[in-house]
C-alpha positions, 0 to 999 in steps of 0.5 A: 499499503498496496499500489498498482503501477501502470508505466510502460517504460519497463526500466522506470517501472522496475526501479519504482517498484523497487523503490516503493518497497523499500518504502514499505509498499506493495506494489503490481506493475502493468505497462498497459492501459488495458491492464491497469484497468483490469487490475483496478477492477478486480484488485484491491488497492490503496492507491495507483500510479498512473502513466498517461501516455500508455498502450492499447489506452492512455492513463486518462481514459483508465482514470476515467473509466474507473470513476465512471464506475464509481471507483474513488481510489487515490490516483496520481498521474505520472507523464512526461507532459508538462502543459497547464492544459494537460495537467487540468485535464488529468484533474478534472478526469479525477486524478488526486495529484499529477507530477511531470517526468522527470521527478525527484522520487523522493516527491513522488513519495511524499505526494503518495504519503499526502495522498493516502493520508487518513484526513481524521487521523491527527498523527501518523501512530496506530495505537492497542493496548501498550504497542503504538506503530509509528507509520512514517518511521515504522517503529514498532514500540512500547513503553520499554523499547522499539524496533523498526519493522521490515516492509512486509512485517510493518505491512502485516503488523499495520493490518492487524492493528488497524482492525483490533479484534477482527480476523484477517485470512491468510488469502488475505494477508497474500493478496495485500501484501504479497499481491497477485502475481506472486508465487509465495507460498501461504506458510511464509505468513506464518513465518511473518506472524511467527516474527512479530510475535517474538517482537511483540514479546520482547515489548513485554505487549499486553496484546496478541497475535491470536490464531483461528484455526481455518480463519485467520489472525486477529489483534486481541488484548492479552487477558 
């Protein structure tokens, strides 16, 4: 899953993204309101974290802006602010969650996981042919063993199976995942697909990683 982090304190913004990815997210960080609202516009995100009290324009007028634009992306608003009154406005500007510094991480994450939660979704597993993905543990398994994914192979693996029999491009896979800013080249998406392959291998799965040449990977049943 994908986050755009908007906070302009520099120090908090990098110990979030840290502790998002290790959680198993993506996550761009912006420290402007500018920015965010650039990103959000252009970037294709699952959720954003939005600071309110930012430079060149606060988190509420981004928020705004955004649903102005028909924009319905999940946003929780962070802020050191604490009034009942602030935290109506950020609400009826259409924020999904609002939380006051400081807070516990720990909370931050569970509002996120409440957040993005697929409301007809009845529990937190993919399933195709014999291998489920269990999105809160990231397990990977089948009826003989498990193994607990790393963030970015859970990533790439929770991308195939939650669209079975459609090619995902290698772009594709970069832009989700490895996000905008980053200098990874295409090939490390093949070395990631090269290890879930053997994962899926030694799960004796009755289900592949299938390549298109010059398209990209699907999920397809083994026939």
């Amino acid at each position: 899953m994908r986050l755009l982090l908007a906070e302009d304190e520099l120090s908090l913004a990098r110990a979030l993204v840290k502790i998002l990815e290790k959680n198993n997210y993506t996550a761009d960080a912006v420290y402007n309101g500018a920015d965010a609202l650039a990103y959000l516009e252009t970037g294709d995100y699952d959720a954003a974290i939005l600071d309110i009290m930012m430079p060149q324009m606060d988190g509420i007028t981004v928020l705004k802006k955004l649903r102005e634009q028909g924009n319905r992306i999940p946003v929780i608003m962070l802020t050191a602010k604490a009034e009942v009154d602030d935290k109506v406005l950020g609400l009826d500007s259409g924020a999904n969650d609002y939380l006051t510094k400081p807070f516990d991480t720990k909370e931050l994450l569970a509002r996120l996981r409440a957040m993005t939660r697929n409301q007809n979704v009845a529990d937190t597993k993919l399933t195709f042919g014999n291998i489920s993905l269990d999105r809160a543990t990231f397990e990977l398994s089948s009826p003989t063993d498990s193994f607990r994914l790393a963030n970015k192979e859970f990533q790439m693996m929770e991308m195939l199976m939650r669209n079975p029999h459609h090619l995902i491009s290698t772009e594709r896979f970069l832009e989700k995942i490895w996000g905008f800013d980053s200098d990874s080249e295409i090939n490390v998406v093949w070395v990631y697909i090269s290890y879930l392959r053997k994962k899926l291998a030694a799960l004796h799965a009755d289900i592949q990683i299938t390549v298109t040449r010059n398209a990209g990977y699907s999920l397809e049943e083994i026939s």
